[in-house]
C-alpha positions, -999 to +999 in steps of 0.1 A: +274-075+654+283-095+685+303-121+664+320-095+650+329-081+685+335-119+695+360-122+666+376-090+673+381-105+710+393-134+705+418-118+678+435-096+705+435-120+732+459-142+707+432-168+703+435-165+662+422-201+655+391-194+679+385-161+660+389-176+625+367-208+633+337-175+641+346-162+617+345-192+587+313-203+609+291-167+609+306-166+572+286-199+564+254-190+583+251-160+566+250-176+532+222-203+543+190-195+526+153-206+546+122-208+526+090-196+545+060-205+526+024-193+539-011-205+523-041-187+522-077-185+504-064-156+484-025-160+482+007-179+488+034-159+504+070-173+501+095-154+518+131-159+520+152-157+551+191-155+560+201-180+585+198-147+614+167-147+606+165-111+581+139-115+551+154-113+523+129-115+494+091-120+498+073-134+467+034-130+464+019-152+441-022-146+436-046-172+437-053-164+400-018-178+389-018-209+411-033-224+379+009-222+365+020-238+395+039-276+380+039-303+407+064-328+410+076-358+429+111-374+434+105-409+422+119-435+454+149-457+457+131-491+455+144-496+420+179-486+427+206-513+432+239-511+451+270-513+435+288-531+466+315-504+463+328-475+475+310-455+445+274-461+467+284-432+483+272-410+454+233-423+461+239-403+499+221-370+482+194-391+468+180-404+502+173-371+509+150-357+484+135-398+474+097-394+477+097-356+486+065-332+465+075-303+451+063-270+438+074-251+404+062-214+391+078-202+359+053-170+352+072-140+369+065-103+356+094-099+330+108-069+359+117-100+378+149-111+387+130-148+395+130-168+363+111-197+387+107-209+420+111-240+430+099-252+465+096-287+485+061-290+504+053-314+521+016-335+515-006-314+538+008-278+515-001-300+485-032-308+493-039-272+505-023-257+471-042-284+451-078-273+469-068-242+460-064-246+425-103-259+419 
């Protein structure tokens, strides 16, 4: 609500490229998704939040259906060469996500609008998810 006002200010006062660059900006946040992921003996809780913070979607998967969840691991970028060209810059997205663990759960109730989840953890959630499992 108060970048809304702020826009609506900054409109009047004739500041137009101030209110548009809130406006593009609070537009951008909004669609920024954060994963919240919580481990316990019985559960694992993974919420989803807006960038202000609002859940959006909380998914409760059971301890009795950890036994669907896939791991994964993003193999690393020892094997991959350079080109010496200005094409490199297309292996940028890869040193992100090189060596990073991951999560999958396809088994939804079919009332679901989630067909699977897919979540990055990092080795300490593994390990815990993992323990879990047994």
């Amino acid at each position: 609500m108060l970048l809304i006002i702020g826009v609506i200010f900054f409109a009047i006062k004739g500041m137009l490229l101030t209110s548009l660059l809130i406006l593009v900006l609070t537009i951008i946040a909004g669609s920024i998704k954060i994963h919240g992921l919580t481990i316990s003996e019985e559960k694992i809780s993974v919420r989803r939040y807006s960038a202000f913070g609002f859940i959006k979607r909380e998914l409760i998967i059971p301890r009795k259906k950890l036994k669907d969840i896939e791991f994964w691991e993003h193999g690393n970028l020892a094997n991959t060469s350079s080109t010496d060209t200005w094409l490199d810059i297309f292996f940028i997205p890869a040193l992100f996500v090189a060596g990073k663990k991951g999560i999958t759960l396809k088994d939804f109730p079919p009332e679901s609008e989630i067909k699977s989840l897919k979540l990055y953890i990092d080795n300490e959630e593994c390990q815990l998810i993992e323990k879990l499992r047994q």
